[in-house]
C-alpha atoms as a printed R data frame, in Angstrom:
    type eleno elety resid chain resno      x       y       z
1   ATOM     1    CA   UNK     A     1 25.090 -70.452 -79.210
2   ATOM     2    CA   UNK     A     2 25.952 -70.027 -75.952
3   ATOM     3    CA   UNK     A     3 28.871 -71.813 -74.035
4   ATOM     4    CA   UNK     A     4 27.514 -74.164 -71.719
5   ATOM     5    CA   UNK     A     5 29.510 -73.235 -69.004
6   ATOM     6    CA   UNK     A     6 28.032 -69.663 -68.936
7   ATOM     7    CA   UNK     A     7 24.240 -68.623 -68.937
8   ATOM     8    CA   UNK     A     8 22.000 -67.999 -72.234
9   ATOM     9    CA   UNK     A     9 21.289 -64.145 -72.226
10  ATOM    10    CA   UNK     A    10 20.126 -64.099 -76.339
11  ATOM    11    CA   UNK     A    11 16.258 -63.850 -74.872
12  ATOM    12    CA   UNK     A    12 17.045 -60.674 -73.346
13  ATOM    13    CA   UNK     A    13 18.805 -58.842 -76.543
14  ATOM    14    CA   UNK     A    14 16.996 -55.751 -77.649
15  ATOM    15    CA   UNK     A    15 17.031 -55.262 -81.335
16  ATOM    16    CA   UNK     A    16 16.281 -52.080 -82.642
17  ATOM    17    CA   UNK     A    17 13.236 -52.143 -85.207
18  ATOM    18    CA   UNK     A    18 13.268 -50.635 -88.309
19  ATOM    19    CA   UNK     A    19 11.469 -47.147 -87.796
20  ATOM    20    CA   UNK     A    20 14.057 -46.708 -84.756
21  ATOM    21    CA   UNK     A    21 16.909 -47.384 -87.561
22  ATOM    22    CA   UNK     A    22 15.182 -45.401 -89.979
23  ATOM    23    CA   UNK     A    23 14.501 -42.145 -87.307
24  ATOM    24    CA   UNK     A    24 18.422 -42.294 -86.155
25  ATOM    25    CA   UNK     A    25 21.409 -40.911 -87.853
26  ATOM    26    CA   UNK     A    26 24.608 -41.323 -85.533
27  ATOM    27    CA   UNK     A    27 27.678 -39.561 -85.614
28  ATOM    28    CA   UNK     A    28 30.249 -41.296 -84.383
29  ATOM    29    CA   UNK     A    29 32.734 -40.040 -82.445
30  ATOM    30    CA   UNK     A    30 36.467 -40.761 -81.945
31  ATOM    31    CA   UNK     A    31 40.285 -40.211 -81.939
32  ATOM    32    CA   UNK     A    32 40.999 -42.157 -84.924
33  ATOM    33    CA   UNK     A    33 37.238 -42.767 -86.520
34  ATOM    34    CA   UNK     A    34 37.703 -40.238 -89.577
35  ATOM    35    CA   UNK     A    35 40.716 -42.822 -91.010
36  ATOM    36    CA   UNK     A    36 40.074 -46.222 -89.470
37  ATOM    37    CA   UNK     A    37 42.322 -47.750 -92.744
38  ATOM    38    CA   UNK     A    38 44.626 -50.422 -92.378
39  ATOM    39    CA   UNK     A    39 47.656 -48.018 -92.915
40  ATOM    40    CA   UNK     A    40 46.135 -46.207 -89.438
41  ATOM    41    CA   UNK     A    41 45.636 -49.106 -87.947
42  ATOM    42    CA   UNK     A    42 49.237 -50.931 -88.826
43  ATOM    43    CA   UNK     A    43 50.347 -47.358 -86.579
44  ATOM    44    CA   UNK     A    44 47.902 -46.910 -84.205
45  ATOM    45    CA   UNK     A    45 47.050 -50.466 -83.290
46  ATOM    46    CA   UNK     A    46 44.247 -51.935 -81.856
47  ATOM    47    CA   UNK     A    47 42.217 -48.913 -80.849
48  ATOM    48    CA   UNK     A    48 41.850 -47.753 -84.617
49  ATOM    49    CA   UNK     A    49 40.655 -51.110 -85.725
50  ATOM    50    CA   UNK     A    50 38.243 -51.205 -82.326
51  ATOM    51    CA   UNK     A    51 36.661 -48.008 -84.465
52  ATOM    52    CA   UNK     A    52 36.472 -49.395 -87.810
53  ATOM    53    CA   UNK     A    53 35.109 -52.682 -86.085
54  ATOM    54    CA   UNK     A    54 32.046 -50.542 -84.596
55  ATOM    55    CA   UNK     A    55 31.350 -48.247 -87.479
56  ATOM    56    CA   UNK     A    56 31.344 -51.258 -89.653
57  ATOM    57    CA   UNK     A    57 28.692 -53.026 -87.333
58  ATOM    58    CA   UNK     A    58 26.739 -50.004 -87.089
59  ATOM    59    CA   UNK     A    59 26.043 -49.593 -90.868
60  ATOM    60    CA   UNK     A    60 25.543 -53.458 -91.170
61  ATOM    61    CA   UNK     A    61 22.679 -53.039 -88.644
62  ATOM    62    CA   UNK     A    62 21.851 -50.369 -90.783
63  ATOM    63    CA   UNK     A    63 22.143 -47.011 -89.229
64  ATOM    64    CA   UNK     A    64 23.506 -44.280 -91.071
65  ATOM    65    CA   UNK     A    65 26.511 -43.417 -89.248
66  ATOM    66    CA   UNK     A    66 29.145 -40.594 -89.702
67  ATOM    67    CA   UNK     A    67 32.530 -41.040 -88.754
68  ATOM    68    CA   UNK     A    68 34.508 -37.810 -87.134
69  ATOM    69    CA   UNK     A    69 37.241 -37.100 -85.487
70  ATOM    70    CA   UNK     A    70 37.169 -33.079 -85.107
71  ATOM    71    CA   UNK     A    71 36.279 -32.036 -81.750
72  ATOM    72    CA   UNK     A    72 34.518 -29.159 -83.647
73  ATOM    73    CA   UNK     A    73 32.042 -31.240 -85.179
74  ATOM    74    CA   UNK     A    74 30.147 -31.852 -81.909
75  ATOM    75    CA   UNK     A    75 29.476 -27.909 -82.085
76  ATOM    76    CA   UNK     A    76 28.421 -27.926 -85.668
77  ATOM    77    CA   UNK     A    77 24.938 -28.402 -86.967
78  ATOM    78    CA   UNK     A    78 22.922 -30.948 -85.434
79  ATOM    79    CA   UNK     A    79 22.348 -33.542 -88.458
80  ATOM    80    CA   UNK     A    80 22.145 -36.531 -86.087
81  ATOM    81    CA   UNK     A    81 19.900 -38.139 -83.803
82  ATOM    82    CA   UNK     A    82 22.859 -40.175 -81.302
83  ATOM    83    CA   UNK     A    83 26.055 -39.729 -80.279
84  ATOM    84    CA   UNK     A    84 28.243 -42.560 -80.129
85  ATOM    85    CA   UNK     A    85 31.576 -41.315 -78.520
86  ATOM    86    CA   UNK     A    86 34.649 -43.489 -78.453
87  ATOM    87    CA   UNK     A    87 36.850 -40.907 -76.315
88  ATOM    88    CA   UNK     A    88 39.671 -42.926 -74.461
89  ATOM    89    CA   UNK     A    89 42.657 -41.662 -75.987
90  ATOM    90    CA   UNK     A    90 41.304 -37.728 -75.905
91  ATOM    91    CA   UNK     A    91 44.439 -35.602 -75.266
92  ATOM    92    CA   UNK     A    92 42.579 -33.455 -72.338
93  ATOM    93    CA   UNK     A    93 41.587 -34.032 -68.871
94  ATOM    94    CA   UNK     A    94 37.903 -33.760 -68.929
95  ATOM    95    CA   UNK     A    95 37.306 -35.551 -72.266
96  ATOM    96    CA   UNK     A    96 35.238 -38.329 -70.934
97  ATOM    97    CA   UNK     A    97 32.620 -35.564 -70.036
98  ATOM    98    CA   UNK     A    98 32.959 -33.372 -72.583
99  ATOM    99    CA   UNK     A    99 30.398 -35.537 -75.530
100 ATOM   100    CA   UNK     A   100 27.832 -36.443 -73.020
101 ATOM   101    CA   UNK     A   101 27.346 -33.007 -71.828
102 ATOM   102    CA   UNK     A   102 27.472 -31.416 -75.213
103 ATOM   103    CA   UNK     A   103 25.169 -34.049 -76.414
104 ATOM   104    CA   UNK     A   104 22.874 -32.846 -73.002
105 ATOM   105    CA   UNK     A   105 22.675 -29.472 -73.672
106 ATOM   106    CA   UNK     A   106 21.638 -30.101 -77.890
107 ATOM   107    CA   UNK     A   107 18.970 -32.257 -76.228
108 ATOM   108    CA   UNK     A   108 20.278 -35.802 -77.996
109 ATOM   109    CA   UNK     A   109 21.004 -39.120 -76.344
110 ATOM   110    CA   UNK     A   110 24.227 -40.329 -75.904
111 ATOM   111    CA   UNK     A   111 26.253 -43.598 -75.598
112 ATOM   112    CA   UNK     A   112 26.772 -44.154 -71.751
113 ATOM   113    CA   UNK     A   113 25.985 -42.638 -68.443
114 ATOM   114    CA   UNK     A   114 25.348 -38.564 -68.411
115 ATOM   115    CA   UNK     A   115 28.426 -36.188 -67.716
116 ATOM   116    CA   UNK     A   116 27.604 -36.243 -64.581
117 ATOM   117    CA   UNK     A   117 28.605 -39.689 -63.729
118 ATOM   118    CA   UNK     A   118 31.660 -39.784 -65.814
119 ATOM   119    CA   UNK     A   119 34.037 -38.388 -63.349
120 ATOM   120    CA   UNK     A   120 34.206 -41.446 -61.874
121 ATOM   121    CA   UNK     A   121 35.684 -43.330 -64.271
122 ATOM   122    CA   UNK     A   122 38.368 -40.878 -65.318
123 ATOM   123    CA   UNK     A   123 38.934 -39.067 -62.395
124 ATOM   124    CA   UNK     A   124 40.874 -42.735 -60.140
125 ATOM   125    CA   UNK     A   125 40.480 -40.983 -56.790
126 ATOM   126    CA   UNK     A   126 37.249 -40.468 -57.260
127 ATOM   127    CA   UNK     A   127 36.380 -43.923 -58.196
128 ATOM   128    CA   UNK     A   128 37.610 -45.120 -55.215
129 ATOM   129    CA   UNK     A   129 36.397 -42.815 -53.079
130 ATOM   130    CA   UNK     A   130 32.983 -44.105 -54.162
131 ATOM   131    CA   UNK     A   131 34.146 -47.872 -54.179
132 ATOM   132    CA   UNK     A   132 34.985 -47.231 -50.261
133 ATOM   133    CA   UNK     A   133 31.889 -45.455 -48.977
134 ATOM   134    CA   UNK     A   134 30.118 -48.688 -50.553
135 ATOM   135    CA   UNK     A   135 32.079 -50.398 -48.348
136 ATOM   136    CA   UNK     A   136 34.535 -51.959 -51.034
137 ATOM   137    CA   UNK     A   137 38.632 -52.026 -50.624
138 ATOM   138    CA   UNK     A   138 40.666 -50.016 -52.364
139 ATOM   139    CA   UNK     A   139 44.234 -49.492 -53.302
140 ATOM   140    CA   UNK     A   140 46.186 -47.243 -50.890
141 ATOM   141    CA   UNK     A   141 46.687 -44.210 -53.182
142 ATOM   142    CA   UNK     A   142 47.770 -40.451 -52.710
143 ATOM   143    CA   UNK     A   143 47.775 -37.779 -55.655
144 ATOM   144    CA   UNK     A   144 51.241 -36.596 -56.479
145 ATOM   145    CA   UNK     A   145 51.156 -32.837 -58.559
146 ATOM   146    CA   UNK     A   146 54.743 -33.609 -60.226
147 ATOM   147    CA   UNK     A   147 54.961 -29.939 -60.451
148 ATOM   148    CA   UNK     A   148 54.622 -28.585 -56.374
149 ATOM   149    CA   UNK     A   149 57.055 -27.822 -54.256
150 ATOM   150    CA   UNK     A   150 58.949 -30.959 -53.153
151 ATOM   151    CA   UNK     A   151 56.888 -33.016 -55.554
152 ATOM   152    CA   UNK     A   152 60.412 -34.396 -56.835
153 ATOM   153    CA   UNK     A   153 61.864 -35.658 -53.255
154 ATOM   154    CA   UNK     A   154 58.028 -38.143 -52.802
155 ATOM   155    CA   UNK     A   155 59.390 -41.405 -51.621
156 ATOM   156    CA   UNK     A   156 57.006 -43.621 -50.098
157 ATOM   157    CA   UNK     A   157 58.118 -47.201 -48.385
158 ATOM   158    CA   UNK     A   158 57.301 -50.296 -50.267
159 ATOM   159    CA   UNK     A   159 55.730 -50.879 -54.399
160 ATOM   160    CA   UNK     A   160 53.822 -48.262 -55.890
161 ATOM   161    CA   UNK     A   161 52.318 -47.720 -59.295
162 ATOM   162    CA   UNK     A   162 52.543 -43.957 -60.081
163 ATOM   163    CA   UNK     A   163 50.088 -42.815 -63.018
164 ATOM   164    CA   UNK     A   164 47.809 -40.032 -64.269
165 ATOM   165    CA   UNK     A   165 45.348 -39.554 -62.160
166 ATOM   166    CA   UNK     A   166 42.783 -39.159 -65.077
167 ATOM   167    CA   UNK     A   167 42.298 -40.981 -68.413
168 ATOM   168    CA   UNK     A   168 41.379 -44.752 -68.984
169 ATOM   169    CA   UNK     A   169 44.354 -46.094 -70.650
170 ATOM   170    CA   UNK     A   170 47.604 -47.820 -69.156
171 ATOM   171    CA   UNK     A   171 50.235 -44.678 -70.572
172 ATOM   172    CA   UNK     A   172 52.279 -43.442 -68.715
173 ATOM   173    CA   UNK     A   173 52.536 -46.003 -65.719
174 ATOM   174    CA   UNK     A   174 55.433 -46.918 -63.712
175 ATOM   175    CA   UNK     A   175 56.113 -49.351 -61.392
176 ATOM   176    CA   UNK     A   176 58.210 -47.563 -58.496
177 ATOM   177    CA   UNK     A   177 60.280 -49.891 -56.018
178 ATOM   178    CA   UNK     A   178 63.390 -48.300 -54.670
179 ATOM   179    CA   UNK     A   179 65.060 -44.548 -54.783
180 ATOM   180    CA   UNK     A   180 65.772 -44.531 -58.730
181 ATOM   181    CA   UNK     A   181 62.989 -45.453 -59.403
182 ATOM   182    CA   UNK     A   182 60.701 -42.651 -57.642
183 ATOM   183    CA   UNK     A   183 63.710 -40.668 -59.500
184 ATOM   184    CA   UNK     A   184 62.687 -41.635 -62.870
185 ATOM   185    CA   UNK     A   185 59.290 -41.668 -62.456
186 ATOM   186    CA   UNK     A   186 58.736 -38.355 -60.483
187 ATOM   187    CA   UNK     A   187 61.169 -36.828 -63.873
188 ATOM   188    CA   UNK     A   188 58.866 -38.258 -66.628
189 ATOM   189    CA   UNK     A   189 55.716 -36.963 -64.638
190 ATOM   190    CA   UNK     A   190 57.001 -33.724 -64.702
191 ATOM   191    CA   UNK     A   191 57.847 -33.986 -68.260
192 ATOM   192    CA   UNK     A   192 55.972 -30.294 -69.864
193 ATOM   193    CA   UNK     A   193 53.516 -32.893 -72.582
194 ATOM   194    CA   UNK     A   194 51.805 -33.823 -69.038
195 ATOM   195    CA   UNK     A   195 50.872 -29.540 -69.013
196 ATOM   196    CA   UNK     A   196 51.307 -30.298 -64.871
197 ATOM   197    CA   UNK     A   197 48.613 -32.985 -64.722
198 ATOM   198    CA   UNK     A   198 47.912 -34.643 -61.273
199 ATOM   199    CA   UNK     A   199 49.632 -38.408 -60.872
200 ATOM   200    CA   UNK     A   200 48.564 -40.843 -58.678
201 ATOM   201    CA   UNK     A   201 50.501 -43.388 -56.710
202 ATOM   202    CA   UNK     A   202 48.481 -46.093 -55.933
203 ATOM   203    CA   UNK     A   203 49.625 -49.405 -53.908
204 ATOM   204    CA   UNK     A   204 51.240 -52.063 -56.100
205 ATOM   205    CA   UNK     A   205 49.008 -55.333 -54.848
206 ATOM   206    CA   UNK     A   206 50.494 -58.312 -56.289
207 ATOM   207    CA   UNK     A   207 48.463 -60.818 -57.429
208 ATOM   208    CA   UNK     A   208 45.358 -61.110 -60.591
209 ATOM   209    CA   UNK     A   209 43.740 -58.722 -62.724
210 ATOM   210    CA   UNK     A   210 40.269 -58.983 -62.302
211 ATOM   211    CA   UNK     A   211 37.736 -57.331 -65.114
212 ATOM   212    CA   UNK     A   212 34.212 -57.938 -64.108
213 ATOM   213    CA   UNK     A   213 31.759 -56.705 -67.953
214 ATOM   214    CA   UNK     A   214 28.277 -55.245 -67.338
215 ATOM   215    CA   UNK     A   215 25.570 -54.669 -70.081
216 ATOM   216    CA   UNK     A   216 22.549 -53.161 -68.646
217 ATOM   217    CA   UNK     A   217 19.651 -54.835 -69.933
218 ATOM   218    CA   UNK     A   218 20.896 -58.191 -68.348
219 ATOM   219    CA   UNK     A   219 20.452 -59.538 -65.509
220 ATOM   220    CA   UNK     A   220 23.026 -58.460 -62.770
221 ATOM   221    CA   UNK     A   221 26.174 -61.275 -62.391
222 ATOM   222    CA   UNK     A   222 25.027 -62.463 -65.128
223 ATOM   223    CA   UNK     A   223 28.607 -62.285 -67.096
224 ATOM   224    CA   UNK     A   224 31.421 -63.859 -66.614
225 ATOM   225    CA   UNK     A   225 34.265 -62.230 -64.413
226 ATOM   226    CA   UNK     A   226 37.693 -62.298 -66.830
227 ATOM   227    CA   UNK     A   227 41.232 -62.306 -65.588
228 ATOM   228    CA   UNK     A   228 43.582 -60.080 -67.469
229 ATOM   229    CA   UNK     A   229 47.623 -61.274 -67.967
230 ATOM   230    CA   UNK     A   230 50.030 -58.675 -68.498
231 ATOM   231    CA   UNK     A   231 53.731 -58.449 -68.246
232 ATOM   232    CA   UNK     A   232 55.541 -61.847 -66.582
233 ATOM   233    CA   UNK     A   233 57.272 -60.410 -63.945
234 ATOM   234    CA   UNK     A   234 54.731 -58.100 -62.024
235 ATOM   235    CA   UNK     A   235 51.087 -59.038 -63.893
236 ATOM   236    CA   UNK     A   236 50.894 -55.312 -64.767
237 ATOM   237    CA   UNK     A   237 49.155 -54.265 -68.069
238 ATOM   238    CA   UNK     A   238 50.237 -52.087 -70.147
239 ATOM   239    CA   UNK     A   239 49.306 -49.782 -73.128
240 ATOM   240    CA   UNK     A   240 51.183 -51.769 -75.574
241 ATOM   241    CA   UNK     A   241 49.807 -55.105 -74.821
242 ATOM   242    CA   UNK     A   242 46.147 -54.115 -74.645
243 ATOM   243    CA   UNK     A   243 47.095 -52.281 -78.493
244 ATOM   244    CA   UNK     A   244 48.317 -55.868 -79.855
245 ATOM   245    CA   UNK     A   245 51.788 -54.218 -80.264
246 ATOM   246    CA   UNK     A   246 53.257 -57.349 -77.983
247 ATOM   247    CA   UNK     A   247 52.289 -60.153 -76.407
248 ATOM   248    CA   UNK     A   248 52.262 -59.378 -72.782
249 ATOM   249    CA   UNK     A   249 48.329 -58.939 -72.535
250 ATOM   250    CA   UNK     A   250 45.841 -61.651 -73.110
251 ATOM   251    CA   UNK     A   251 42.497 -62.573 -71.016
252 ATOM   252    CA   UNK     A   252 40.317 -65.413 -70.463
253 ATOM   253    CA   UNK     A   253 37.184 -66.039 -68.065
254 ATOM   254    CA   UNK     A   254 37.810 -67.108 -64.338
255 ATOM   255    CA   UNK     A   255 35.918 -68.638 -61.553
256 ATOM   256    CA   UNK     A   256 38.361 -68.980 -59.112
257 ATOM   257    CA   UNK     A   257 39.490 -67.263 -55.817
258 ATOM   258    CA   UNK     A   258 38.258 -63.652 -56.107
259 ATOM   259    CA   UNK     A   259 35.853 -63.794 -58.847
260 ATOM   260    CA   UNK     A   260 32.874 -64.264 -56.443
261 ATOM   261    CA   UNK     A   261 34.198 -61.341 -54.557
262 ATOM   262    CA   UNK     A   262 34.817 -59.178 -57.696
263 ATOM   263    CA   UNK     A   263 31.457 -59.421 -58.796
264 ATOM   264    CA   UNK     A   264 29.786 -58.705 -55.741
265 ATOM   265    CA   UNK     A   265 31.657 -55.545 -55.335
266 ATOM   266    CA   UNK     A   266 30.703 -54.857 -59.192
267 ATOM   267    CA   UNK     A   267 26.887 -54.956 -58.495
268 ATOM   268    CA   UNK     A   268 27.683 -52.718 -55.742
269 ATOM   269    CA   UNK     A   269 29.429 -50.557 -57.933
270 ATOM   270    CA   UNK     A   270 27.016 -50.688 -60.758
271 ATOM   271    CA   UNK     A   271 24.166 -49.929 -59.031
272 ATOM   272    CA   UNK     A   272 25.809 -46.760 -57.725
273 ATOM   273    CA   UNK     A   273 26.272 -45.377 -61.224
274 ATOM   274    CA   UNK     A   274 23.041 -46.165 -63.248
275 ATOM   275    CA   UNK     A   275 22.538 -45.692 -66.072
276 ATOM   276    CA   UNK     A   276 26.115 -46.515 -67.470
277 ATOM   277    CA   UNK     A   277 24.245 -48.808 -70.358
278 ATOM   278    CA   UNK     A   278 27.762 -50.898 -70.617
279 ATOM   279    CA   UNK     A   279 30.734 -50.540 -68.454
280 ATOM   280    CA   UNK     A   280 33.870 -52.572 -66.782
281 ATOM   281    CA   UNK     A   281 35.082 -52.657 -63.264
282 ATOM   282    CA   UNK     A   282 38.830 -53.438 -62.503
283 ATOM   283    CA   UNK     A   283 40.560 -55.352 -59.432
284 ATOM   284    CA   UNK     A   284 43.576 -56.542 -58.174
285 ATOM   285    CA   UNK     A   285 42.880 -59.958 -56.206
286 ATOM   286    CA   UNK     A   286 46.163 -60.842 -54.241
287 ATOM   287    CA   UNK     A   287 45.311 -64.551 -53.336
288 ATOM   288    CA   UNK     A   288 47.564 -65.014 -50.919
289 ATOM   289    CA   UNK     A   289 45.718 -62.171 -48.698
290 ATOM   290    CA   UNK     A   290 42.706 -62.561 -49.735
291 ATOM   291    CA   UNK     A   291 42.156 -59.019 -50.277
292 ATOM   292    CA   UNK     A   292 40.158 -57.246 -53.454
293 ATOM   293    CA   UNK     A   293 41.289 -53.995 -54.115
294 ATOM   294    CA   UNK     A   294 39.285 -52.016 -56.620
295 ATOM   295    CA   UNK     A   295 41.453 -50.020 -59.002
296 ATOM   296    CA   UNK     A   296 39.161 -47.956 -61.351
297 ATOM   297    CA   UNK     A   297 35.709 -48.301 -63.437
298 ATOM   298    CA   UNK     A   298 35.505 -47.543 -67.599
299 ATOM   299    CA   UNK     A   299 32.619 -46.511 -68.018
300 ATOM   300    CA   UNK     A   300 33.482 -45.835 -72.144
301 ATOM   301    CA   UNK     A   301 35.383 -48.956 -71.804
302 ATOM   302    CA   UNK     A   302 36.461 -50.272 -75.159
303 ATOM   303    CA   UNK     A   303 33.772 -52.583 -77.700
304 ATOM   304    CA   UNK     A   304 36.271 -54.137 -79.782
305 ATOM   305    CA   UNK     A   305 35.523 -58.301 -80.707
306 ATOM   306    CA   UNK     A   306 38.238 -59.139 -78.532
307 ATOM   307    CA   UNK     A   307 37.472 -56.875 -75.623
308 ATOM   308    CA   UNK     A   308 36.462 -58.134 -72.362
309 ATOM   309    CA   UNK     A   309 32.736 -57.085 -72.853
310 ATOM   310    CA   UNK     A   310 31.970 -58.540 -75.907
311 ATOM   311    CA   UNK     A   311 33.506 -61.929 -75.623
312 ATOM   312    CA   UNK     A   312 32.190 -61.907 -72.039
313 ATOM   313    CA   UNK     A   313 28.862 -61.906 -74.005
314 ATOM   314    CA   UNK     A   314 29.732 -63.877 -76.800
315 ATOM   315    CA   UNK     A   315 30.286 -67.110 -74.039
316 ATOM   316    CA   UNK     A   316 26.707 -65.990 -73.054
317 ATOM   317    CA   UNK     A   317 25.430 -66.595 -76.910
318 ATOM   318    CA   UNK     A   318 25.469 -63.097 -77.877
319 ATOM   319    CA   UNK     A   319 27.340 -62.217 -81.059
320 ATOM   320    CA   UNK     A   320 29.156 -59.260 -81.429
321 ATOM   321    CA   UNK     A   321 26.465 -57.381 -83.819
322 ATOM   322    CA   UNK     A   322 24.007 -58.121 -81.566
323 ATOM   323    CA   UNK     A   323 25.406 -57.011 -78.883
324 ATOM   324    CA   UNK     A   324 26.678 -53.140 -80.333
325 ATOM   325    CA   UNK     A   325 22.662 -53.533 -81.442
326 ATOM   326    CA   UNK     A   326 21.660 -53.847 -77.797
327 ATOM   327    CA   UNK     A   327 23.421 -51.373 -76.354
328 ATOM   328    CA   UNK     A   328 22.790 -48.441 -78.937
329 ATOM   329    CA   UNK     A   329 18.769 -49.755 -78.889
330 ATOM   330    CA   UNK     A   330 18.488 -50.067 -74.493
331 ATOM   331    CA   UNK     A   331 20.692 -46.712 -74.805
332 ATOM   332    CA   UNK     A   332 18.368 -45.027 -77.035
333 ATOM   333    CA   UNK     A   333 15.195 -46.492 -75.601
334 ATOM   334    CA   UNK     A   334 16.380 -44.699 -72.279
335 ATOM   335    CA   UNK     A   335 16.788 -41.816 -73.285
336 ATOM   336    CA   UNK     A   336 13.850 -41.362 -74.974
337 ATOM   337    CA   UNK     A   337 11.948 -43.033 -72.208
338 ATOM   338    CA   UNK     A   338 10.798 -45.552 -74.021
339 ATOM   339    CA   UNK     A   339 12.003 -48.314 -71.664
């Protein structure tokens, strides 16, 4: 049942049927999905059991599913019908473009928007450069190349979050406030495991964390906005609280100052990048300006039971199963123009 704060969206849940279940073997696709036992989990975290939690739902809806975690599957024989790929942690720039065009070229439909909209989410300037030609604010931001001449002597006045420019996950961020900092920040950048990846310093605004879920297949605004909470002294979240490896991460739905804005900008957003089939847009909201500043989009955002999306849709009365049913049946439906 839905909450009855929040609207009832259970009357417009796809479900697949059972020729559709029948007709489609997925392989799914991820980091961790070949082991997703509790040993992994216990030292991996949360993103392992976010796997096992979809590959579990999947067969209870009653897919066949294969779990892999080779790269080198994807060019192997095609024995499946859908690729569900849960890429977030992939150790290469790129990687959130990688399965959707490989699953493009075998002719197969994919979880997500096409490769050709997925620069957007991992590439940050990008993002934003799209965000401001729709007319939403955006962090100030500049991309840093640790490795250039003179990278190492970047000092810029005020806050600044420095952080790869690609990927979808909060490694490798710094908060940067006075001359040891840039220092130690500008040093680990440059650090050879980053193979002379791009940073980006991006504007520290101070204020909320504002995640705004869409489903496609709903109606727009429909879900709640959520605020995030990350560490107590600057709100900033970080890779180990959004793995459950400490407690400095935890969200909740919000109404308040920003979340009108938020969502606006969101349908804004969303509409720009159709078909996404499920995604999450992120904001600062510094209340005391008044000012949204969009920070980046996920478009292969994660579908965990305690992520944003679903429990933004659980408030809405849609359970978790049927929700992973909705997406892979609208996704599927799409691509095989069936819609």
């Amino acid at each position: 049942m839905p909450n009855a704060e929040f609207a009832d969206l259970s009357q417009h849940v796809l479900r697949p049927t059972a020729q559709e279940i029948g007709d489609t073997r997925i392989l799914f696709f991820g980091p961790n999905a070949a082991d997703t036992s509790d040993e992994q989990i216990r030292l991996h975290g949360y993103r392992v059991a976010i796997q096992a939690a979809l590959i579990q739902t999947l067969r209870r809806i009653g897919f066949e599913v294969t779990a892999a975690s080779d790269p080198e599957i994807l060019f192997g024989p095609l024995d499946y019908d859908y690729l569900f790929a849960f890429t977030v942690m992939a150790p290469f720039e790129g990687h959130e473009l990688l399965a959707p065009a490989i699953a493009a070229y075998r002719g197969i439909p994919s979880l997500g928007g096409p490769a050709t909209l997925r620069p957007f989410s991992e590439d940050k300037v990008l993002g934003k450069v799209l965000a401001a030609s729709l007319g939403v604010g955006v962090a100030e931001h500049r991309v840093v190349s640790p490795l250039s001449p003179g990278a190492s002597e970047l000092r810029l006045p005020g806050r600044w979050i420095l952080k790869t420019r690609g990927g979808t996950m909060s490694e490798d961020l710094a908060l940067v406030e006075d001359e040891a900092g840039w220092r130690s920040a500008l040093a680990q950048a440059a650090d050879p495991k980053h193979e002379g990846r791009d940073f980006i310093a991006e504007e520290f605004v101070p204020g909320l964390n504002l995640s705004v879920p869409v489903i496609e297949g709903f109606p727009p605004q429909s879900l709640p906005v959520f605020i995030e909470r990350g560490d107590p002294r600057n709100n900033i979240l970080t890779l180990g609280g959004k793995d459950g490896k400490n407690a400095e991460y935890a969200s909740e739905p919000y109404d308040g100052p920003g979340a009108a804005e938020a969502a606006a900008a969101t349908a804004k957003l969303a509409a720009a990048l159709t078909p996404l089939d499920y995604a999450r847009f992120d904001f600062r909201y510094d209340p005391e300006r008044n000012r949204l500043a969009f920070l980046e989009v996920n478009l292969v955002c994660a579908l965990g039971p305690a992520n944003v999306v679903p429990k933004a849709a659980a408030l809405c009365g849609v359970d978790y199963p049927s929700l992973i049913g909705h997406i892979v049946t609208r996704s599927l439906r799409r691509q095989r123009l069936e819609l």
